[in-house]
Structure formats: structure tokens, C-alpha cells
TORKOL-4160 file (C-alpha; in steps of 0.2 Angstrom, whole numbers, padded with zeros to 4 digits, m for minus):
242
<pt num="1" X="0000" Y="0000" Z="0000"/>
<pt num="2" X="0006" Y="0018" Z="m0004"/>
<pt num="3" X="0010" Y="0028" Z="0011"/>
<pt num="4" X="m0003" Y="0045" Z="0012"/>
<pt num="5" X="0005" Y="0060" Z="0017"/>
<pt num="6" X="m0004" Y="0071" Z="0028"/>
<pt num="7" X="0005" Y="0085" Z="0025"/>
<pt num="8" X="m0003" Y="0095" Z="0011"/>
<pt num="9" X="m0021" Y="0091" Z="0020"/>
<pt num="10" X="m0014" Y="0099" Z="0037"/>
<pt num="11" X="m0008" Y="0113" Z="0030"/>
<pt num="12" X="m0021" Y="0118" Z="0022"/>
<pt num="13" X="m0033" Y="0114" Z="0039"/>
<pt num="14" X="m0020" Y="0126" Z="0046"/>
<pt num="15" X="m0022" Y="0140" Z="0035"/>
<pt num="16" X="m0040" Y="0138" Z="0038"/>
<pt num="17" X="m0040" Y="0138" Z="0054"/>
<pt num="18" X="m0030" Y="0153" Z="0057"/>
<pt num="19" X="m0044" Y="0164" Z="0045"/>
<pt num="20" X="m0059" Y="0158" Z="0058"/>
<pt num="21" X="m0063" Y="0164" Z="0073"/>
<pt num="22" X="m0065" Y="0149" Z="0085"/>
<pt num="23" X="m0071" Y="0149" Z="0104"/>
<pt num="24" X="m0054" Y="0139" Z="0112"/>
<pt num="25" X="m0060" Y="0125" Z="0120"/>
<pt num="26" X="m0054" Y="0120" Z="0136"/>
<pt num="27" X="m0039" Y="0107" Z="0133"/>
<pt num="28" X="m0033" Y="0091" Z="0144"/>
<pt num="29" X="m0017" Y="0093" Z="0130"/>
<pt num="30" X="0002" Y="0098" Z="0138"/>
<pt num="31" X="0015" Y="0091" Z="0129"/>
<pt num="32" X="0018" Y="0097" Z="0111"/>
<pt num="33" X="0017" Y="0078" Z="0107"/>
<pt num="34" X="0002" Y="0077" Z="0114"/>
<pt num="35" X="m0007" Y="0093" Z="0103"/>
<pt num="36" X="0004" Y="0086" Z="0087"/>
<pt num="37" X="m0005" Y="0068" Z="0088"/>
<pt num="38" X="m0022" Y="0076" Z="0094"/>
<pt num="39" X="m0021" Y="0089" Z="0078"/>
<pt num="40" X="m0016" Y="0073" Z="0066"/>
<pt num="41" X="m0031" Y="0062" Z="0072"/>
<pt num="42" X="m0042" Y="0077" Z="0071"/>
<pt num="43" X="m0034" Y="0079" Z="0053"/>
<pt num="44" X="m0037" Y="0061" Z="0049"/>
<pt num="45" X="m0056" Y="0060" Z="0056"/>
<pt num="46" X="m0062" Y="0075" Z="0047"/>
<pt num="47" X="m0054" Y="0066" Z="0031"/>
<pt num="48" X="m0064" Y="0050" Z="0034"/>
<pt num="49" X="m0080" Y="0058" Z="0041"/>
<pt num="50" X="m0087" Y="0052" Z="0025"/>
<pt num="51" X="m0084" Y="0034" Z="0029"/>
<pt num="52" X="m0092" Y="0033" Z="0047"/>
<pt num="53" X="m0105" Y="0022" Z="0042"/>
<pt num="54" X="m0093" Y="0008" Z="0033"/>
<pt num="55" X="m0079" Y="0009" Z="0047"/>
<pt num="56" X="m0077" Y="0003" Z="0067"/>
<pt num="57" X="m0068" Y="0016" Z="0075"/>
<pt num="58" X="m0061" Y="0004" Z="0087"/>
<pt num="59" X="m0053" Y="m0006" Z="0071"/>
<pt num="60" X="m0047" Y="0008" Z="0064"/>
<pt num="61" X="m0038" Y="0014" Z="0080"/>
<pt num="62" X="m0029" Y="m0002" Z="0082"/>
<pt num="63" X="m0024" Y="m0002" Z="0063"/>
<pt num="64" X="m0016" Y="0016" Z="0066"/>
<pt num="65" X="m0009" Y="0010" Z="0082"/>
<pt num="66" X="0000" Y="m0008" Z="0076"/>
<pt num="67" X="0005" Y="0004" Z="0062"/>
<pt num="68" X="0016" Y="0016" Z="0066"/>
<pt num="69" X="0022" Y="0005" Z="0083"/>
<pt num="70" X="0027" Y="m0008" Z="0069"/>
<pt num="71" X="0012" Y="m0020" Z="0080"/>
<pt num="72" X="0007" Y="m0039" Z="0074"/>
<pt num="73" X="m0002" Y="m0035" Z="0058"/>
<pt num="74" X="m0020" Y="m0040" Z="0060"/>
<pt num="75" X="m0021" Y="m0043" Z="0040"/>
<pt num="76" X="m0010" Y="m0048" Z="0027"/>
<pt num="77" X="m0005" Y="m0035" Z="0013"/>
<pt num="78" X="m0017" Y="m0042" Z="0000"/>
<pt num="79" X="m0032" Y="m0042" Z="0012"/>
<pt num="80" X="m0030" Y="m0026" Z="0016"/>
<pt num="81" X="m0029" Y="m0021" Z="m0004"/>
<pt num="82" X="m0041" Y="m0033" Z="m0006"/>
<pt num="83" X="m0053" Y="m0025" Z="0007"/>
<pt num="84" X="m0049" Y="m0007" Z="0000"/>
<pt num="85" X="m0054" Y="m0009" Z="m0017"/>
<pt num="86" X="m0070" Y="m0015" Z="m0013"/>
<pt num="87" X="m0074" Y="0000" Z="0000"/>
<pt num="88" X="m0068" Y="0008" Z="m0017"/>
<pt num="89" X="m0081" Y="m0001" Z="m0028"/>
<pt num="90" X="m0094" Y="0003" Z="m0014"/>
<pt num="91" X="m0092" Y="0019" Z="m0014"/>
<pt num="92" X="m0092" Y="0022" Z="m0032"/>
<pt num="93" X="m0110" Y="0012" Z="m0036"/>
<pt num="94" X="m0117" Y="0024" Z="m0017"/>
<pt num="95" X="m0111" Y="0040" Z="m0027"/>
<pt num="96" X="m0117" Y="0034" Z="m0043"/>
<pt num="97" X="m0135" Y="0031" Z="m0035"/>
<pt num="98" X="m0135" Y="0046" Z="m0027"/>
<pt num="99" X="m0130" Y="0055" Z="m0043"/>
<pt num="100" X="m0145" Y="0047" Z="m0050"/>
<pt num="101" X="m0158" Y="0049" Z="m0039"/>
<pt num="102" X="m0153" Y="0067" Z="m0038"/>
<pt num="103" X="m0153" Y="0070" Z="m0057"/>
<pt num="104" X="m0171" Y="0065" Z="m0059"/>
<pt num="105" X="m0177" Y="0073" Z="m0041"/>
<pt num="106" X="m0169" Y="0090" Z="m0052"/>
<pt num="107" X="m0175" Y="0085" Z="m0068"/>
<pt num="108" X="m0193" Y="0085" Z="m0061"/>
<pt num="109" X="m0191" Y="0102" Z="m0052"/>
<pt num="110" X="m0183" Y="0110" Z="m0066"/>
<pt num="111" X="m0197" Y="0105" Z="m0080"/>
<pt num="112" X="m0211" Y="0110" Z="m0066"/>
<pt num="113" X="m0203" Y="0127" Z="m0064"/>
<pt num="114" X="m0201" Y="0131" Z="m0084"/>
<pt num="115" X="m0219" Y="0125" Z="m0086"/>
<pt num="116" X="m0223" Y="0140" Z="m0073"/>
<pt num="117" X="m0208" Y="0153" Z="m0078"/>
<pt num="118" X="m0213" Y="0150" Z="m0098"/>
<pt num="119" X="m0231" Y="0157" Z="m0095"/>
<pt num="120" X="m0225" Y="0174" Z="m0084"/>
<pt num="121" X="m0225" Y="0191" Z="m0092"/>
<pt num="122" X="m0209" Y="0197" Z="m0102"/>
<pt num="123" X="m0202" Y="0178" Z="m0103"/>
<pt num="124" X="m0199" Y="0172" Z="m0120"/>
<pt num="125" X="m0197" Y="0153" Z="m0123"/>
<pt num="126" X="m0184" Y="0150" Z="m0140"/>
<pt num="127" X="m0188" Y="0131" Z="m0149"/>
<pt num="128" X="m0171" Y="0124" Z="m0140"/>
<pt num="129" X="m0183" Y="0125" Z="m0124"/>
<pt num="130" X="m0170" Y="0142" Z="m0118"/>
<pt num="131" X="m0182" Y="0156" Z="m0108"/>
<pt num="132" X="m0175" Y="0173" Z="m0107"/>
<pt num="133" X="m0182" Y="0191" Z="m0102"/>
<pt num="134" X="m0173" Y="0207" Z="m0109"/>
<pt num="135" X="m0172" Y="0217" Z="m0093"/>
<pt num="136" X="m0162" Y="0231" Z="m0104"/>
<pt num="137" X="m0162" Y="0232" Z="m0122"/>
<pt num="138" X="m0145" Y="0238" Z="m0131"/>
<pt num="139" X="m0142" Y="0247" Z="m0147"/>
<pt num="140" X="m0124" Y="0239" Z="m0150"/>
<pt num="141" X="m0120" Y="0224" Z="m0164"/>
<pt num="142" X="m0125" Y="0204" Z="m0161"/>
<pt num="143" X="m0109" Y="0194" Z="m0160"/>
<pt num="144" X="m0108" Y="0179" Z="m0170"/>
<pt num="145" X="m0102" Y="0160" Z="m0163"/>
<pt num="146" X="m0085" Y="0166" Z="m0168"/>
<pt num="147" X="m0083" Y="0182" Z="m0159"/>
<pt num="148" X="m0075" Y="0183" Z="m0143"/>
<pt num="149" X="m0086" Y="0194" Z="m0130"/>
<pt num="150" X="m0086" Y="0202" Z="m0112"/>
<pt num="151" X="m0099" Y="0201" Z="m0099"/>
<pt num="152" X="m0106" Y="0203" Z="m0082"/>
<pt num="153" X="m0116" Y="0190" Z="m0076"/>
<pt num="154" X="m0123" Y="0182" Z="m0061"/>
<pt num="155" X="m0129" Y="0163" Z="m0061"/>
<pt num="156" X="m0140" Y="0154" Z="m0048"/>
<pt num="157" X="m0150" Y="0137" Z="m0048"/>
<pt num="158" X="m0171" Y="0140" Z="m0047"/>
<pt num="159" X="m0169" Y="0139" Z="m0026"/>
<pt num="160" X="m0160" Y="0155" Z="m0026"/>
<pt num="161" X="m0143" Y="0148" Z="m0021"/>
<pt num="162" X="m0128" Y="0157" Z="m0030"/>
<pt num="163" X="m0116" Y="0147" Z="m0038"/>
<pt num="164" X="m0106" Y="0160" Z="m0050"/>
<pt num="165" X="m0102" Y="0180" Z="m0051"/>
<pt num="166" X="m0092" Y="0191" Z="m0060"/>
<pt num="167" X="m0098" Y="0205" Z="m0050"/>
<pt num="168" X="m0093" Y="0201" Z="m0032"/>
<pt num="169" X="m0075" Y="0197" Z="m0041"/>
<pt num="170" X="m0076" Y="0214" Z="m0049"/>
<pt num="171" X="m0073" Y="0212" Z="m0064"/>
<pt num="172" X="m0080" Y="0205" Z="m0083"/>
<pt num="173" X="m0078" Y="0189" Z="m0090"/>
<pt num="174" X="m0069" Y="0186" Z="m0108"/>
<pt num="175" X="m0073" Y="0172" Z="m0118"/>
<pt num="176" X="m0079" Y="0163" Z="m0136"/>
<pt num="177" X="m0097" Y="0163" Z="m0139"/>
<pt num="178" X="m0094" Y="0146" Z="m0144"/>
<pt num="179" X="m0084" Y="0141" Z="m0130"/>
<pt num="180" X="m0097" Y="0143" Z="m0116"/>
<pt num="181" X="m0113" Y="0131" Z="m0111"/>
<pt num="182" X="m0125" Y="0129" Z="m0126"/>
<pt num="183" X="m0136" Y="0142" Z="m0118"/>
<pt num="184" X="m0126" Y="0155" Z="m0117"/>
<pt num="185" X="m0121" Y="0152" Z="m0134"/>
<pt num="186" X="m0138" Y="0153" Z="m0139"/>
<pt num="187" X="m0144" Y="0169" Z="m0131"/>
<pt num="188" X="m0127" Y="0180" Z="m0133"/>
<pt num="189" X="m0131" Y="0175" Z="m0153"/>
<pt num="190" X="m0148" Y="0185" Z="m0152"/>
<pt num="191" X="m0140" Y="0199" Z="m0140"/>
<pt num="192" X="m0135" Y="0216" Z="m0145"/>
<pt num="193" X="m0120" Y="0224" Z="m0135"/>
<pt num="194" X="m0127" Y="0235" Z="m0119"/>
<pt num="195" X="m0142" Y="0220" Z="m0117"/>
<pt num="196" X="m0145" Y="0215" Z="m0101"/>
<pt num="197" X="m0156" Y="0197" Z="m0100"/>
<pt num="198" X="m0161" Y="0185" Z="m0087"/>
<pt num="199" X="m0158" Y="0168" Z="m0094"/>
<pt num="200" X="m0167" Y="0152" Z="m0088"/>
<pt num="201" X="m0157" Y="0140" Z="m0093"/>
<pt num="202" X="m0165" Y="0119" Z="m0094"/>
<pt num="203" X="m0152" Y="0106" Z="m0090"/>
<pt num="204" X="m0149" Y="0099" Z="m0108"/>
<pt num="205" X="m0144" Y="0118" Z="m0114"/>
<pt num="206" X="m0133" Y="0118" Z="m0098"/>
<pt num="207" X="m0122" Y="0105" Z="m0088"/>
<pt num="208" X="m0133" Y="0093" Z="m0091"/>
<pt num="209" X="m0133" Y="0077" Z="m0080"/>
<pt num="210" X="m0114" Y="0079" Z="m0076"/>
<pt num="211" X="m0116" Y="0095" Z="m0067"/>
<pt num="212" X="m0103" Y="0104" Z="m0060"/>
<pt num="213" X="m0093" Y="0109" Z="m0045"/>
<pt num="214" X="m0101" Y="0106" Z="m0030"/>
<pt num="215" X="m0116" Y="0116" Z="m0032"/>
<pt num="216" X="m0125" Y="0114" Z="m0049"/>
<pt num="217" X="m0130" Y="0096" Z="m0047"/>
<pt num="218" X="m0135" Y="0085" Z="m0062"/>
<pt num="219" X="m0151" Y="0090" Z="m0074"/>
<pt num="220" X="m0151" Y="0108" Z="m0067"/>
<pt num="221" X="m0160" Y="0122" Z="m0072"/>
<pt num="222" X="m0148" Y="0137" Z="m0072"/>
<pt num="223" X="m0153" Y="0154" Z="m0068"/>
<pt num="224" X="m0140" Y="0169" Z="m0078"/>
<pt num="225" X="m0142" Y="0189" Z="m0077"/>
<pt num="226" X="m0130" Y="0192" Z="m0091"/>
<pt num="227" X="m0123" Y="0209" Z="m0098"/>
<pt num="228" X="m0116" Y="0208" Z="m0115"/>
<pt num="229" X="m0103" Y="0224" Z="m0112"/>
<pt num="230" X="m0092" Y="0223" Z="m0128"/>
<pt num="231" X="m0088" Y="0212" Z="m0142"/>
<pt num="232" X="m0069" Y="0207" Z="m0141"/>
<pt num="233" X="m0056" Y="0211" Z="m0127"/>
<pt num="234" X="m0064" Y="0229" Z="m0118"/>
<pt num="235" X="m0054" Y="0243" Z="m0117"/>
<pt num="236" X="m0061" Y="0248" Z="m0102"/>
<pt num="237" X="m0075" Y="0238" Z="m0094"/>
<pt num="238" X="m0089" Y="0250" Z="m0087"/>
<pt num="239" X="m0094" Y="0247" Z="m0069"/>
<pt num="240" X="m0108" Y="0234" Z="m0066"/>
<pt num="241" X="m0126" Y="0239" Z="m0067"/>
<pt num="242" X="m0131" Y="0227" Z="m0055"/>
């Protein structure tokens, strides 16, 4: 078995916890042996939290133990390995359900909610099953798949939780019209420079049943406020209009 190093992992625990601001608890912990092997097994249980329903703590504490006292091994190499890749295999089908039931839990919601967002005033529903409503008409050119543009934008999912924005990093976004999800393609075809549109955006025109990141699970419906600014690299970007 390949040895794990915790080192990367702590660090980066470290770094986070020196950004929070944490009550100290009271501490039984003197020697700095003692707060080095607590702060480890902290490390090591938060990384395995996961897992509490397929492990035995108790096991796993008497494994750590005859392993770094060089103990009688309980289990041979090949067990172990053996063991492991089928908590691996487990794992995979659990997340794979999961992924699943998800997806057409999303896809459900998502059809209910452009059935109702379709028939409200201003909202515009293209052939391709894209909505949009023009919050703010422009006077500029349409770019074409081939052009590179720059926006604004802010996306969430249809229970308002935000997964993207160009405004709270301060400044636009640059990229191929054709490079982007099919949607945004789409709409920034039939935008004129100095629009502003609300996008609603159904999963097959989006990320589909992958997703993406943690927070736009699969067969999501994606909500975008976009602001076409300029066609090609911008000058000078004007300030949001949010």
C-alpha cells in the first residue's frame, strides 16, 4: 500500500483555521506531542468523516496503532488491498445512486418550474426550450459564434442559491461565444452589445446530468443575469449595473 501523506491536508486545515474565529476550547493537551498527535487524528477524522457508516472506529484505531508501533499486523497486505478496493467499488455504485436519484429529483423540479416561468410576463421561450427576459435592451451589434465577448453575469439554480459571479469578483468575463454552455451560446447570438437578459437555462442547454462543482448538481436548471458589455477584449470595462 502507498503511504498517504498528511502534510498537504494539514496545511491547508491550518491555514484555515487561522482565518476563523473559534471559541478555544478547554484542553486536557500539555506536551507538544500530545497537541501534534491530537491535531493529526483530528486531521485524519475529518478526512474520513465520510466513511463513518462503513468503518469501526475501534478497528481503525488499532490499525493506526500496530501501524506506526510496527504491531502484529491483523491482515496480510493483500487483504487489506483486497478490502480497500472493494470500499472503493462501494463507494463508487453509493455515489453513482445518489448522482441518480438526484438528477431526476432536479430534472422533475426544473421541468415544473419552466412549465410555470414560460407562462409569466416578459419571458420568451426560444424552440431549443432556452427562456429569457430582456431586462435592458441595447443598441450595439449581435456577435456571432465566432466572436470573442465580455460580460457581467450572475448565475444561480431555481432555489436562489448562488453558484457564480463576475460582480462580487469585480470584474468582466472574456470568452468565445462558442466556447461557453449551449445556452449562453444561444442567447449572446440574439444579444445586441449594452443588453441585459435573465436567462433560464434547462439542464440539456446547460451541464446537463454531469453537473458541475459542488453546487450545480446534475439536470439543473440554471438561472444567468448576463450583460453583453463589448464584443472582443474591452478597453475599459464600465462598472456593473447590478
Amino acid at each position: 500500500m502507498k503511504a498517504f501523506s498528511l502534510i498537504p491536508v494539514l496545511l491547508l486545515g491550518v491555514c484555515a483555521a487561522m482565518h476563523a474565529e473559534e471559541p478555544k476550547p478547554e484542553s486536557t493537551l500539555k506536551t507538544p506531542k500530545e497537541k501534534i498527535g491530537y491535531a493529526i487524528g483530528v486531521d485524519i477524522g475529518t478526512n474520513l468523516k465520510h466513511l463513518v457508516e462503513e468503518i469501526d472506529v475501534n478497528a481503525l484505531t488499532t490499525g493506526f496503532k500496530d501501524s506506526i508501533t510496527a504491531g502484529k499486523m491483523q491482515m496480510t497486505q493483500p487483504e487489506m488491498q483486497e478490502v480497500l478496493t472493494g470500499l472503493q467499488a462501494s463507494m463508487q455504485k453509493k455515489m453513482a445512486e445518489k448522482a441518480k436519484n438526484a438528477g431526476e429529483t432536479n430534472l422533475k423540479a426544473g421541468e415544473a418550474f419552466l412549465a410555470e416561468n414560460k407562462k409569466k410576463e416578459g419571458v420568451t421561450e426560444l424552440p431549443s426550450g432556452l427562456q429569457y427576459k430582456v431586462i435592458k435592451e441595447g443598441a450595439g451589434e449581435m456577435p456571432k459564434a465566432t466572436d470573442t465577448v465580455s460580460t457581467h453575469y450572475k448565475g444561480t439554480l431555481i432555489d436562489g442559491t448562488e453558484f457564480d459571479s463576475s460582480y462580487k469578483r469585480g470584474q468582466p468575463a472574456t470568452f468565445p461565444v462558442g466556447g461557453v454552455i449551449a445556452g449562453w451560446t444561444e442567447a449572446l447570438k440574439l444579444m445586441k452589445v449594452g443588453s441585459k437578459w435573465q436567462l433560464f437555462i434547462p439542464s440539456k442547454l446547460g451541464y446537463k446530468e454531469q453537473g458541475a462543482g459542488e453546487k450545480i448538481g446534475p439536470n439543473a436548471v440554471l438561472i444567468f443575469d448576463i450583460e453583453l458589455i463589448s464584443i472582443g477584449e474591452p478597453k475599459a470595462a464600465p462598472a456593473p449595473t447590478k
